[in-house]
PyMOL Python script that loads the backbone (N, CA, C, O; Angstrom):
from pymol import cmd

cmd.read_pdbstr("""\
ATOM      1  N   UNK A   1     366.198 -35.634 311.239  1.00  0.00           N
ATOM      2  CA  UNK A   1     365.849 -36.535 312.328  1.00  0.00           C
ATOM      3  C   UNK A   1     365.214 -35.706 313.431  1.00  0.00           C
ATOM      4  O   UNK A   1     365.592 -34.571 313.720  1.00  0.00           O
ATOM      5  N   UNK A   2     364.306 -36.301 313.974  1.00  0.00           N
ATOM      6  CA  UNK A   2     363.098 -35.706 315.366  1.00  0.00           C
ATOM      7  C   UNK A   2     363.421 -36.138 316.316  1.00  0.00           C
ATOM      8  O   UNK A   2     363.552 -37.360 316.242  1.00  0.00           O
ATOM      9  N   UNK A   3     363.671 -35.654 317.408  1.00  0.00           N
ATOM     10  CA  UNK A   3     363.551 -36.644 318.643  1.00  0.00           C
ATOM     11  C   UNK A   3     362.224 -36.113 319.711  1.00  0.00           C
ATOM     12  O   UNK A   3     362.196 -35.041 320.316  1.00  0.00           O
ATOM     13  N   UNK A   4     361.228 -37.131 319.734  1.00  0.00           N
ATOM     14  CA  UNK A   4     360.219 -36.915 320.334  1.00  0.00           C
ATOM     15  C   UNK A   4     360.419 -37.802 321.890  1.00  0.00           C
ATOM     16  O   UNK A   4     361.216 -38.725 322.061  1.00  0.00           O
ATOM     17  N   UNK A   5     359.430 -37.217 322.965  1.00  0.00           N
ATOM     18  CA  UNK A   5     359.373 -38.130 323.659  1.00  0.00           C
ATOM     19  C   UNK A   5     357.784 -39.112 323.905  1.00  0.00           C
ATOM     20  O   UNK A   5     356.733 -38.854 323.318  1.00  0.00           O
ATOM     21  N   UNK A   6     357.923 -39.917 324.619  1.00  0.00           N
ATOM     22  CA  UNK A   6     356.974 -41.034 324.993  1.00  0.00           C
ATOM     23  C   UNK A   6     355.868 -40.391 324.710  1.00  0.00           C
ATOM     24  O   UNK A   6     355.467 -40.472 323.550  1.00  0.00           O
ATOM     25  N   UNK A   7     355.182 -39.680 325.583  1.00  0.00           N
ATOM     26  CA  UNK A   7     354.194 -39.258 325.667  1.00  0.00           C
ATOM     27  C   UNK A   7     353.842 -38.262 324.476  1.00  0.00           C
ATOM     28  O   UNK A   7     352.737 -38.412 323.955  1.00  0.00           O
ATOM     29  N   UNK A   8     354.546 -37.418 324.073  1.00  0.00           N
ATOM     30  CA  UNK A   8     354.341 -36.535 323.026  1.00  0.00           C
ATOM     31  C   UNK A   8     353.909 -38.025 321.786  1.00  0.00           C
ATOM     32  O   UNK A   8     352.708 -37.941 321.531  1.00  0.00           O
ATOM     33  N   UNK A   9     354.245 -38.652 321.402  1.00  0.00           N
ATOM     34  CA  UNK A   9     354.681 -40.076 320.481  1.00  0.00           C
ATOM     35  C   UNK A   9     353.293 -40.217 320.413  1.00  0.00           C
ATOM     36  O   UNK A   9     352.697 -40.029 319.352  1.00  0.00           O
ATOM     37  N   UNK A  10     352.428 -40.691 321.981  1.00  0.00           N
ATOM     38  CA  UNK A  10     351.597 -41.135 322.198  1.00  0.00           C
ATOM     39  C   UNK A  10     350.359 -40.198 321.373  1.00  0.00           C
ATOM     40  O   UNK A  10     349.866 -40.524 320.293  1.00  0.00           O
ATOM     41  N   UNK A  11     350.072 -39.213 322.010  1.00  0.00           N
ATOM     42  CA  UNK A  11     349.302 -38.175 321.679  1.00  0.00           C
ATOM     43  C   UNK A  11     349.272 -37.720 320.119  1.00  0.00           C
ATOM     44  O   UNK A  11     348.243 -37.833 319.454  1.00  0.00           O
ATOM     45  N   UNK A  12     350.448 -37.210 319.602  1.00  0.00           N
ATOM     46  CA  UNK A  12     350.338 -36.915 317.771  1.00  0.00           C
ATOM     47  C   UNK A  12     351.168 -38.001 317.089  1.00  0.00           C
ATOM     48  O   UNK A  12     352.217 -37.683 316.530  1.00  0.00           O
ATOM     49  N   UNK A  13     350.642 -39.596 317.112  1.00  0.00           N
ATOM     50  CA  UNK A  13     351.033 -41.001 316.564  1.00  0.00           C
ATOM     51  C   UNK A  13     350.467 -40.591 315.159  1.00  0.00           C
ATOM     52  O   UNK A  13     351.281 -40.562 314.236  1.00  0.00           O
ATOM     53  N   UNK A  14     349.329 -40.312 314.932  1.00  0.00           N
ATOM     54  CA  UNK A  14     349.175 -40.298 313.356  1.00  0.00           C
ATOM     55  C   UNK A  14     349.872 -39.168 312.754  1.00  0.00           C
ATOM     56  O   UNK A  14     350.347 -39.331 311.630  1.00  0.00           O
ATOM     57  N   UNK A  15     350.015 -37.926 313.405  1.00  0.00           N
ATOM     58  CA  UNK A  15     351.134 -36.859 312.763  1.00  0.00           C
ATOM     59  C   UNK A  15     352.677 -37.183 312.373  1.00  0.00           C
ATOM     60  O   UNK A  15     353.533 -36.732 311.613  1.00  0.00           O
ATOM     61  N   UNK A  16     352.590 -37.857 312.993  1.00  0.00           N
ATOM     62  CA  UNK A  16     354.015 -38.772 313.291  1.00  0.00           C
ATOM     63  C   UNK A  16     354.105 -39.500 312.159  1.00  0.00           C
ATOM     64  O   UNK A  16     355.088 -39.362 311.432  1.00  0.00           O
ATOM     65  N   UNK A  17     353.132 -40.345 311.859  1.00  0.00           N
ATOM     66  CA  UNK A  17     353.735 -41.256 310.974  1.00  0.00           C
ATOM     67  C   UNK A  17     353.408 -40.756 309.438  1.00  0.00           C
ATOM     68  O   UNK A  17     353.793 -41.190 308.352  1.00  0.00           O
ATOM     69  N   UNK A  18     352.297 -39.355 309.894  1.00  0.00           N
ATOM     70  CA  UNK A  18     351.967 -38.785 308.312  1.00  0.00           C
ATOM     71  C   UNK A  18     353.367 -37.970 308.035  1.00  0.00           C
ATOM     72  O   UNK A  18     353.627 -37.569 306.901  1.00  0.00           O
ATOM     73  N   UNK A  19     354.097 -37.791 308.952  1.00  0.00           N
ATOM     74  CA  UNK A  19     355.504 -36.839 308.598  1.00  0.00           C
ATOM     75  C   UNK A  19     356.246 -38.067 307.768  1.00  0.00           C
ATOM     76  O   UNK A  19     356.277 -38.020 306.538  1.00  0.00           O
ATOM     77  N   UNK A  20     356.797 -39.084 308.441  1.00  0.00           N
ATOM     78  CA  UNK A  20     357.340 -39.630 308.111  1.00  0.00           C
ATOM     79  C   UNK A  20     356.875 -40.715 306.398  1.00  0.00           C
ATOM     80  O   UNK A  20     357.642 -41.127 305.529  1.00  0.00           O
ATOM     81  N   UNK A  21     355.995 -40.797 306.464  1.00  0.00           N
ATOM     82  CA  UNK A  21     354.913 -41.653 305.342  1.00  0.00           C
ATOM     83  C   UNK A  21     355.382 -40.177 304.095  1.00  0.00           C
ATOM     84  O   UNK A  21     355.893 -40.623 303.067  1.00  0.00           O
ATOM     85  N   UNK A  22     355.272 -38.864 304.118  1.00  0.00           N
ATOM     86  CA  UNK A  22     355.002 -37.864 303.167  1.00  0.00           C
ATOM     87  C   UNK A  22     356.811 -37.525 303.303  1.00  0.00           C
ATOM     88  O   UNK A  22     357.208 -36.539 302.681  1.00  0.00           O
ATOM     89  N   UNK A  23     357.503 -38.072 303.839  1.00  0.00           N
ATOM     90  CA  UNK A  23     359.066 -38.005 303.726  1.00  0.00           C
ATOM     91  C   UNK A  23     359.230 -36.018 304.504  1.00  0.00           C
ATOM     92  O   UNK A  23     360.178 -35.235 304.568  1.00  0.00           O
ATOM     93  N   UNK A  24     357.964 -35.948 304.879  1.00  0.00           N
ATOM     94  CA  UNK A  24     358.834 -34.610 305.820  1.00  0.00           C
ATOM     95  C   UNK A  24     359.666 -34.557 306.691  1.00  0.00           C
ATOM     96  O   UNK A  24     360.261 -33.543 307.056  1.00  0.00           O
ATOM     97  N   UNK A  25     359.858 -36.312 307.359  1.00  0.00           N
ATOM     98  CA  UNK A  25     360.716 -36.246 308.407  1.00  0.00           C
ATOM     99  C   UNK A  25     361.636 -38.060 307.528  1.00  0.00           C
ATOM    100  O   UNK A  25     361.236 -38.847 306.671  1.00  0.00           O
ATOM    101  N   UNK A  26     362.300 -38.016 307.958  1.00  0.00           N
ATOM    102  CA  UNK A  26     363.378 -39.579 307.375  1.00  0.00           C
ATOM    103  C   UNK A  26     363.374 -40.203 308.238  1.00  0.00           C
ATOM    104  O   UNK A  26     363.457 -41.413 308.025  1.00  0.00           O
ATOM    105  N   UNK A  27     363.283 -39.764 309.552  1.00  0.00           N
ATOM    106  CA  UNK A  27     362.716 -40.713 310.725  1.00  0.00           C
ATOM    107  C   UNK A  27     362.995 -40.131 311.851  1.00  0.00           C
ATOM    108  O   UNK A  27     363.764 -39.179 311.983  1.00  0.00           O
ATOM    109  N   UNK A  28     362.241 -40.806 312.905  1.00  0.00           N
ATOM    110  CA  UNK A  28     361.727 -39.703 314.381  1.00  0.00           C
ATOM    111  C   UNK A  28     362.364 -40.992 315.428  1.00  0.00           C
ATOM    112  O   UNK A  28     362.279 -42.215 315.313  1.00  0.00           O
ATOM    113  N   UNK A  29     362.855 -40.350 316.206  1.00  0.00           N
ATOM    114  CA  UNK A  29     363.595 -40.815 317.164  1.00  0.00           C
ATOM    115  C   UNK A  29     362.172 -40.652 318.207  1.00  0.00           C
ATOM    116  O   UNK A  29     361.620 -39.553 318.270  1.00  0.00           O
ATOM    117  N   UNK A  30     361.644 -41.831 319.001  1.00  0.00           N
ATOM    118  CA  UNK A  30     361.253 -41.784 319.918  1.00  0.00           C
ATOM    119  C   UNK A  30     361.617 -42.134 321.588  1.00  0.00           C
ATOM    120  O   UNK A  30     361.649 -43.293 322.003  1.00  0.00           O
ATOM    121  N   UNK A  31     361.903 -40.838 322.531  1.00  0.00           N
ATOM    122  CA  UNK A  31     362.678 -41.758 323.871  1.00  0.00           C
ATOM    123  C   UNK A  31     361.747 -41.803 325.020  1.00  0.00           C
ATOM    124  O   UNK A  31     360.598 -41.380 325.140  1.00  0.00           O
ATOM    125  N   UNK A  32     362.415 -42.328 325.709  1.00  0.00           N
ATOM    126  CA  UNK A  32     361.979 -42.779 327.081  1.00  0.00           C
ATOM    127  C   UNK A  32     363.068 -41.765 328.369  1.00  0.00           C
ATOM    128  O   UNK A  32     364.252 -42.040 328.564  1.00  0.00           O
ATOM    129  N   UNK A  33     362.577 -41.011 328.849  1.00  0.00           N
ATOM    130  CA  UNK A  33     363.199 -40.515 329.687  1.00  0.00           C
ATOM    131  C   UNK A  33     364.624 -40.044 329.556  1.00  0.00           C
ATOM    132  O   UNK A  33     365.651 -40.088 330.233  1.00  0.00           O
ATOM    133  N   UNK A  34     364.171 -39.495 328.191  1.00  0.00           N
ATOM    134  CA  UNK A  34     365.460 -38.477 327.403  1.00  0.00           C
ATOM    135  C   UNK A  34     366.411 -39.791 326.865  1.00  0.00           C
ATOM    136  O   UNK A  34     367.355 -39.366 326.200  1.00  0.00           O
ATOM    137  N   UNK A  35     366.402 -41.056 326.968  1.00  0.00           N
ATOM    138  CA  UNK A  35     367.061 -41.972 326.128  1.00  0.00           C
ATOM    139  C   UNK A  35     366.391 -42.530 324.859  1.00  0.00           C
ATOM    140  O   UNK A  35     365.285 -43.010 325.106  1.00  0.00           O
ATOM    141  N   UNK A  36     366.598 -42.568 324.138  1.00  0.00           N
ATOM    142  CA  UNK A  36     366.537 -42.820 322.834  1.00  0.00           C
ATOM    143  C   UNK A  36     365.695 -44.567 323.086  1.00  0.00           C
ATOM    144  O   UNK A  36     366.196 -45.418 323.820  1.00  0.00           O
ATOM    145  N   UNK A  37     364.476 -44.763 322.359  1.00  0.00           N
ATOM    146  CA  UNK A  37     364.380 -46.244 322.658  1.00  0.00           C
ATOM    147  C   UNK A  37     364.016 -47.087 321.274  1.00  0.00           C
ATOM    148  O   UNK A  37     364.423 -48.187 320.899  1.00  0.00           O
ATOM    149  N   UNK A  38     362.825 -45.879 320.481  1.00  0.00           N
ATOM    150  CA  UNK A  38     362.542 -46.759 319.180  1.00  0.00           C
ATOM    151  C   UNK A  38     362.631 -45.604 318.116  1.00  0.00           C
ATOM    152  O   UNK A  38     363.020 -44.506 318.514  1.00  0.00           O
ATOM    153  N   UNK A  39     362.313 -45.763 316.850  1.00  0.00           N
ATOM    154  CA  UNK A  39     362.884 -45.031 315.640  1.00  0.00           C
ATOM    155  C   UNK A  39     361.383 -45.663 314.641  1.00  0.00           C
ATOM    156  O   UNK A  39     360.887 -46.780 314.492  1.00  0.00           O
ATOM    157  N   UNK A  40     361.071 -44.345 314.141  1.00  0.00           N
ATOM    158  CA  UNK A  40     359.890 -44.656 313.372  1.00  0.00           C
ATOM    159  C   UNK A  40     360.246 -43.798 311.993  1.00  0.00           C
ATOM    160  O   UNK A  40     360.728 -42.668 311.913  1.00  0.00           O
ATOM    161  N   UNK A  41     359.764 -44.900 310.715  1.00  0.00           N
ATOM    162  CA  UNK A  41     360.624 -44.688 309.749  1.00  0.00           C
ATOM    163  C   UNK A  41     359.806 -45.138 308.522  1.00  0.00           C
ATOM    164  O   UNK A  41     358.996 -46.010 308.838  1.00  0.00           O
ATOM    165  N   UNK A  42     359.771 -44.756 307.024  1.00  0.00           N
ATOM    166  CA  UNK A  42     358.848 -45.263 306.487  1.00  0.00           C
ATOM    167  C   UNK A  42     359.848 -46.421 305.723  1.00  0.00           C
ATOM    168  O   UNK A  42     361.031 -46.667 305.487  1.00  0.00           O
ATOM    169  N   UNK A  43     358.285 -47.011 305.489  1.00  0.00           N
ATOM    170  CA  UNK A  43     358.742 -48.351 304.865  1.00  0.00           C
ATOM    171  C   UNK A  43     358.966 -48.406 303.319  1.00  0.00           C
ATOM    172  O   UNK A  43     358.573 -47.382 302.759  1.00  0.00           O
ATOM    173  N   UNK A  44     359.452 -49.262 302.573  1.00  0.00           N
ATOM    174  CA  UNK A  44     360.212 -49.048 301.460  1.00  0.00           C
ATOM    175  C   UNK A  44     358.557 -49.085 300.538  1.00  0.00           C
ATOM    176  O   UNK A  44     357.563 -49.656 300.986  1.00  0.00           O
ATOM    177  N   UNK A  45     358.605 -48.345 299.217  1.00  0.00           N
ATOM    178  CA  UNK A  45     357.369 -48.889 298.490  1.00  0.00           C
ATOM    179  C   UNK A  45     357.186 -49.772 298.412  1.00  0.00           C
ATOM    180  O   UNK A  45     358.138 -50.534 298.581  1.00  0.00           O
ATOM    181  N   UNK A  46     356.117 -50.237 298.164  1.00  0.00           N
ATOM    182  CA  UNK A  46     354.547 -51.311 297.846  1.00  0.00           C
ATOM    183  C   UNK A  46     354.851 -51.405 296.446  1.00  0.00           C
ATOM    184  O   UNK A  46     354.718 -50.436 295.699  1.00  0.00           O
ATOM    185  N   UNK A  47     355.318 -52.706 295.993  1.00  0.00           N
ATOM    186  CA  UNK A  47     355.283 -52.815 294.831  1.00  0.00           C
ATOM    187  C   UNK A  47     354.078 -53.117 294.253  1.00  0.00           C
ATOM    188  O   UNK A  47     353.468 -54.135 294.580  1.00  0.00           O
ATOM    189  N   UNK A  48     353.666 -52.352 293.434  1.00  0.00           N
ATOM    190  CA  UNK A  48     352.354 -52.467 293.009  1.00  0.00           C
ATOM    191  C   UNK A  48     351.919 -53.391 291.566  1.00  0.00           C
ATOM    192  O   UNK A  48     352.482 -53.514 290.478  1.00  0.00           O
ATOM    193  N   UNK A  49     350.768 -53.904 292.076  1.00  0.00           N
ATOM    194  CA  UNK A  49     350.245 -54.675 290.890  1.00  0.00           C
ATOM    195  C   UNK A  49     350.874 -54.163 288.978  1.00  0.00           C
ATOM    196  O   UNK A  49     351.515 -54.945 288.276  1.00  0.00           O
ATOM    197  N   UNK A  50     350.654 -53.389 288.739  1.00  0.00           N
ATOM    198  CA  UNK A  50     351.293 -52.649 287.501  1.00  0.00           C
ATOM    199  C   UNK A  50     352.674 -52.843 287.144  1.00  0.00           C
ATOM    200  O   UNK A  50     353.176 -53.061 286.041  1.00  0.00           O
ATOM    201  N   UNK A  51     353.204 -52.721 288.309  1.00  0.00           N
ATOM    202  CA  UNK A  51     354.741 -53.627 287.684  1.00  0.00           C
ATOM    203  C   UNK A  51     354.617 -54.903 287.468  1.00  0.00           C
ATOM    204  O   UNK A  51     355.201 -55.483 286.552  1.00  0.00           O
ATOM    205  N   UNK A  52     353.941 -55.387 288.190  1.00  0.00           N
ATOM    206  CA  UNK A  52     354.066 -57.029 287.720  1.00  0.00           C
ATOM    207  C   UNK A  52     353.393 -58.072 286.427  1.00  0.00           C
ATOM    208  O   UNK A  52     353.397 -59.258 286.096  1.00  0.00           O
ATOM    209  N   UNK A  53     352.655 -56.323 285.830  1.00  0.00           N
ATOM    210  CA  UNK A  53     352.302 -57.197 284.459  1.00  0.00           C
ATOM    211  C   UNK A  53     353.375 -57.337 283.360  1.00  0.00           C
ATOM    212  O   UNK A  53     354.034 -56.389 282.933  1.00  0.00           O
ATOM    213  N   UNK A  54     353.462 -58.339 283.033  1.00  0.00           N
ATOM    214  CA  UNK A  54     354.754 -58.695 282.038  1.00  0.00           C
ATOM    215  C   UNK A  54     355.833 -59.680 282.607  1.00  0.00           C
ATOM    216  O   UNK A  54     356.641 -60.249 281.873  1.00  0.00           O
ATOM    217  N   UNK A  55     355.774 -59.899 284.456  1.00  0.00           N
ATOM    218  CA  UNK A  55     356.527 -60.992 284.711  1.00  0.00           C
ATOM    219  C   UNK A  55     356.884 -61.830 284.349  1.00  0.00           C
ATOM    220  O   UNK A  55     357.959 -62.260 284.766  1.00  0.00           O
ATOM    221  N   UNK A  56     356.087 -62.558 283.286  1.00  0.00           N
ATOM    222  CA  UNK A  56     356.183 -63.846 282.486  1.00  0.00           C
ATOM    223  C   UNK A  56     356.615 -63.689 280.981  1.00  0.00           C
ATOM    224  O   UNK A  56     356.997 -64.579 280.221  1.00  0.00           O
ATOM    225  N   UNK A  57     356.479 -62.475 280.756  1.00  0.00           N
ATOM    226  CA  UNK A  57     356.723 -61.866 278.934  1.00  0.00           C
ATOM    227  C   UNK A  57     358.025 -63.160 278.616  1.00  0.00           C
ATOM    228  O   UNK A  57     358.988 -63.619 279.231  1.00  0.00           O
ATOM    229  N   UNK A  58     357.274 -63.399 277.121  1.00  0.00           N
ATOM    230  CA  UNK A  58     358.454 -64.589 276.687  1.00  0.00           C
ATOM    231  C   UNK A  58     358.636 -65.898 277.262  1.00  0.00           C
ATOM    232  O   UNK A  58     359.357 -66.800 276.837  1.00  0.00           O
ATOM    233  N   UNK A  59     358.008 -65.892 278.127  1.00  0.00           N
ATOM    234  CA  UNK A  59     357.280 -68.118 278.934  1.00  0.00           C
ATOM    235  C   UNK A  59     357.063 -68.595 278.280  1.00  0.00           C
ATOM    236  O   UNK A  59     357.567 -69.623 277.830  1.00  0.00           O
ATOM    237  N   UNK A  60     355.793 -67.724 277.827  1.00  0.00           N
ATOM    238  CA  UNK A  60     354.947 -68.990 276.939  1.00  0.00           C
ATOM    239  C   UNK A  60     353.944 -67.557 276.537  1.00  0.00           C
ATOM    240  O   UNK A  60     353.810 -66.409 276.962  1.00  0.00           O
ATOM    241  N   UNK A  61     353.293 -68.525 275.322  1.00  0.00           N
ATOM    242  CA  UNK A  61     352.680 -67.739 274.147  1.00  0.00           C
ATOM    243  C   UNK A  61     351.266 -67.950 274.486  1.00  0.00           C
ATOM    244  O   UNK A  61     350.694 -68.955 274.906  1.00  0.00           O
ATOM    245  N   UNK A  62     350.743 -66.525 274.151  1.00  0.00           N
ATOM    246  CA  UNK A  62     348.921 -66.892 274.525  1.00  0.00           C
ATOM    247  C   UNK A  62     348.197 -67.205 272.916  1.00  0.00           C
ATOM    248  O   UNK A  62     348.336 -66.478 271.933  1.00  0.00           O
ATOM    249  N   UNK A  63     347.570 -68.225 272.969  1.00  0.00           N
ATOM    250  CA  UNK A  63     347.129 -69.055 271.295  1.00  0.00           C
ATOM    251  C   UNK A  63     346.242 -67.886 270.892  1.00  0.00           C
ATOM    252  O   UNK A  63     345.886 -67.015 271.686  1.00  0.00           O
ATOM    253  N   UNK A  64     345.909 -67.925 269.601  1.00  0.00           N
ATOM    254  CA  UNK A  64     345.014 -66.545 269.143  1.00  0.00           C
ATOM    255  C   UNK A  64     343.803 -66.639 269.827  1.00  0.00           C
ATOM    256  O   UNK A  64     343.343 -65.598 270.296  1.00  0.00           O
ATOM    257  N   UNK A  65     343.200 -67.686 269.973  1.00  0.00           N
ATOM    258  CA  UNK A  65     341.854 -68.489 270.072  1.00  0.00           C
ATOM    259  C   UNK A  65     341.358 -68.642 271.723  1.00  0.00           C
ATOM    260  O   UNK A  65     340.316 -69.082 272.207  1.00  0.00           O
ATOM    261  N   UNK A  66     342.409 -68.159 272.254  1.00  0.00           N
ATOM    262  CA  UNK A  66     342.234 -68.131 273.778  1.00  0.00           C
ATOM    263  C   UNK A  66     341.026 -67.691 274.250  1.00  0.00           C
ATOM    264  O   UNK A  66     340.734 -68.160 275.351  1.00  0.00           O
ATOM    265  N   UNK A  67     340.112 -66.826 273.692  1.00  0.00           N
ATOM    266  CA  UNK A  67     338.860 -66.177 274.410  1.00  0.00           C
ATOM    267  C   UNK A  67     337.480 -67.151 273.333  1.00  0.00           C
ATOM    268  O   UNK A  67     336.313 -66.786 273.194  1.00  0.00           O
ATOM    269  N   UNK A  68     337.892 -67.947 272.950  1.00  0.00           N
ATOM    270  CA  UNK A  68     337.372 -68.613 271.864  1.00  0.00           C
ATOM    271  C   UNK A  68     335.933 -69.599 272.663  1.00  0.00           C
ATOM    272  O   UNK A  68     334.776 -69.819 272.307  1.00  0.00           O
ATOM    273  N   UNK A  69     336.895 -70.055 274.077  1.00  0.00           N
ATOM    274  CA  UNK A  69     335.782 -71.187 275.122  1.00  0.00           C
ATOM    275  C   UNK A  69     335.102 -70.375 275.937  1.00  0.00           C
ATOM    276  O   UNK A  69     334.166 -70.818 276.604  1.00  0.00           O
ATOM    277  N   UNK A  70     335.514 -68.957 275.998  1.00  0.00           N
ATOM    278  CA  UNK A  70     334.359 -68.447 277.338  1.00  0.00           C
ATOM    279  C   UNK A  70     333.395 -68.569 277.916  1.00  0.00           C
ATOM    280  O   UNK A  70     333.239 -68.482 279.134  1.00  0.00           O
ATOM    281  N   UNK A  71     332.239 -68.896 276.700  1.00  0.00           N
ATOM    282  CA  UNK A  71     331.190 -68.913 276.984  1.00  0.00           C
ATOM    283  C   UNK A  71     331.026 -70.692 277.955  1.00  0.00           C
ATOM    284  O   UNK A  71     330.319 -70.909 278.939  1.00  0.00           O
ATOM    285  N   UNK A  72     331.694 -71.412 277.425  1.00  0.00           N
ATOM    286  CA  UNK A  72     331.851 -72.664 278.085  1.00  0.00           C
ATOM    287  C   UNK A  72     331.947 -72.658 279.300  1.00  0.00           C
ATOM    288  O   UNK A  72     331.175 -72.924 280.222  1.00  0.00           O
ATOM    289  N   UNK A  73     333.801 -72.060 279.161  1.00  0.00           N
ATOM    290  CA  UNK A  73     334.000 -72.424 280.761  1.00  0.00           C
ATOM    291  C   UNK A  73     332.948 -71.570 281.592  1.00  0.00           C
ATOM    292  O   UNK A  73     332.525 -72.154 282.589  1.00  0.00           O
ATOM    293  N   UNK A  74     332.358 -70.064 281.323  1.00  0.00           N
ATOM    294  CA  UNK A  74     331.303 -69.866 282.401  1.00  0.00           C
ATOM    295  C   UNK A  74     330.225 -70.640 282.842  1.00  0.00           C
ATOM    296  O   UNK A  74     329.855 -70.654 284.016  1.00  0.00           O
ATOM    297  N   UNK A  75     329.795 -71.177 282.090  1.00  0.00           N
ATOM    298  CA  UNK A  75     328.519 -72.017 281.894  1.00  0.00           C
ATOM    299  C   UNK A  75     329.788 -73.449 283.186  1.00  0.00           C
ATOM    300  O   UNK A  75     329.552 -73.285 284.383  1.00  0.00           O
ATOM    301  N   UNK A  76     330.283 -73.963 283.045  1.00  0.00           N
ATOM    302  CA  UNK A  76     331.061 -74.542 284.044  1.00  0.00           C
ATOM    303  C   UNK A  76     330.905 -73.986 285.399  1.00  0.00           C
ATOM    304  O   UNK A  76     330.477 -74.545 286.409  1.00  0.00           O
ATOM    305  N   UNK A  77     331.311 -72.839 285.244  1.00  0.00           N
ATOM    306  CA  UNK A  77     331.502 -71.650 286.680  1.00  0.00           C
ATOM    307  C   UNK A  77     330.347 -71.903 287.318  1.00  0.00           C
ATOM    308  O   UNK A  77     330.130 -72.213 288.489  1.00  0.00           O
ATOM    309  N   UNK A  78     329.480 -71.696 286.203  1.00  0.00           N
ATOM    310  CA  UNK A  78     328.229 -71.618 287.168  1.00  0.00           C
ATOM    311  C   UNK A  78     327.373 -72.630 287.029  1.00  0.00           C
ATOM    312  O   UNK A  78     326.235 -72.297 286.699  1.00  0.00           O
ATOM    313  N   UNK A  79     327.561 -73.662 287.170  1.00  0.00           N
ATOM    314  CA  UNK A  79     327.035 -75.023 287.210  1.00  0.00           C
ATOM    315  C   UNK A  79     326.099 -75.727 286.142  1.00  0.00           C
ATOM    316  O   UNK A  79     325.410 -76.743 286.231  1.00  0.00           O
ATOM    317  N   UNK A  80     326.312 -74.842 285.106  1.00  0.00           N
ATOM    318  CA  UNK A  80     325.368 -75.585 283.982  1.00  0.00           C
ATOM    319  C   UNK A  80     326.270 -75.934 283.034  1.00  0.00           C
ATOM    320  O   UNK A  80     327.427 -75.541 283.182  1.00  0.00           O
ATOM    321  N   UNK A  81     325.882 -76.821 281.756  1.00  0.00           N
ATOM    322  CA  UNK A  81     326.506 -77.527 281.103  1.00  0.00           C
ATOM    323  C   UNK A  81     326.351 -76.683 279.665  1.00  0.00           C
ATOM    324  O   UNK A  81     325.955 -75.518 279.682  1.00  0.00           O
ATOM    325  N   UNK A  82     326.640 -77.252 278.631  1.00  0.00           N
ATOM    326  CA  UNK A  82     326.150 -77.081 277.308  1.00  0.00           C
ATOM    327  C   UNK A  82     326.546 -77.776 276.783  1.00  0.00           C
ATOM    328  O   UNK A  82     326.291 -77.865 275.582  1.00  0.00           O
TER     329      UNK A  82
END
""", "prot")
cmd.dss("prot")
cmd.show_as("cartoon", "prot")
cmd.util.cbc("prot")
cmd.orient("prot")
């Protein structure tokens, strides 16, 4: 734990939060006239797109034939018929 003050906070804000973001610091005490006022801290991971493929595994079944209309529905997309 850091304890910075106001003004120091002010001046190296992106050092600050690159300490804390790269886990060099677990979190920085920022005060106000030697009292303690806010606490800067990183935030939990970003669950990222990549975990969430498979959310649905076992719902429902994709038919073999699924890529079968493409050419259709684009021709839809983009305003022509066939």
């Amino acid at each position: 734990m850091n304890y910075v003050n106001m003004r120091d906070a002010k001046t190296s804000l992106s050092r600050l939060v690159e300490d804390v973001e790269l886990r060099r610091e677990t979190e920085i005490i920022i005060a106000r006239g030697g009292r303690p006022v806010a606490r800067l801290v990183p935030l939990a991971p970003v669950t990222s797109v990549e975990r969430r493929i498979g959310v649905a595994k076992g719902i429902f079944e994709v038919p073999d034939d699924i890529d079968a209309r493409d050419d259709e529905v684009a021709a839809l997309i983009n305003g022509r018929r066939e």
